[in-house]
C-alpha angles and dihedrals in degrees: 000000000000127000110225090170113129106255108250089219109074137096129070117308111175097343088313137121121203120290122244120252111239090259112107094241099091136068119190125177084213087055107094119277092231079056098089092168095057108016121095124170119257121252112247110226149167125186154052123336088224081068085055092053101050085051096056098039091047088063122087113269110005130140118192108218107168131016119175132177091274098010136065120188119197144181123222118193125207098232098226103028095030088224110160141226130205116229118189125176126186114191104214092199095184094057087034092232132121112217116217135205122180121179140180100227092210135023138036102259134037099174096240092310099128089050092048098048086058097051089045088054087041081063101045086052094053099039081059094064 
């Protein structure tokens, strides 16, 4: 009935995450800014990845599956139904900028959770300086 498999198509290929699919369970700051439904701004940022990483492993449900030396993967888990969200963050050093990309891996909806997972991480970014 659900898929829980890890998607095959995400990482950083030429500077780029990911796109979102055209469901509305997904934000992205490389979707187009007209795209409200998909577009969230970028977090500015200058620092360390380890910094990243603290961030995204101090918040609930969170499991950290790839960090690389510009790129975290993480898990996020719903707390009753276990579904899960993808979180991806690229550190673009030279513009000083993390670009973010948080989906819902099934489903249509997600009631505004992705976009607030990455304000929340905005937060925790900024809170660090």
């Amino acid at each position: 009935m659900f898929n829980w498999r890890r998607p095959t198509n995400l990482g950083v290929k030429d500077g780029r995450l990911a796109p979102c699919r055209p469901t509305p369970n997904c934000v992205s700051s490389q979707a187009e800014p007209q795209d409200r439904e998909h577009y969230i701004a970028p977090i500015a940022f200058r620092g360390a990845m380890r910094e990243l990483r603290a961030a995204v492993e101090s918040m609930p449900r969170s499991t950290l599956i790839r960090a690389e030396s510009n790129y975290l993967y993480a898990e996020f888990r719903t707390p009753l139904m276990r579904y899960v969200d993808d979180v991806e963050l690229y550190y673009d050093e030279r513009a000083g900028l993390v670009h973010v990309r948080s989906a819902s891996r099934l489903g249509r909806r997600d009631f505004g959770v992705n976009r607030k997972r990455v304000e929340e991480l905005r937060a925790l970014i900024q809170a660090r300086r």
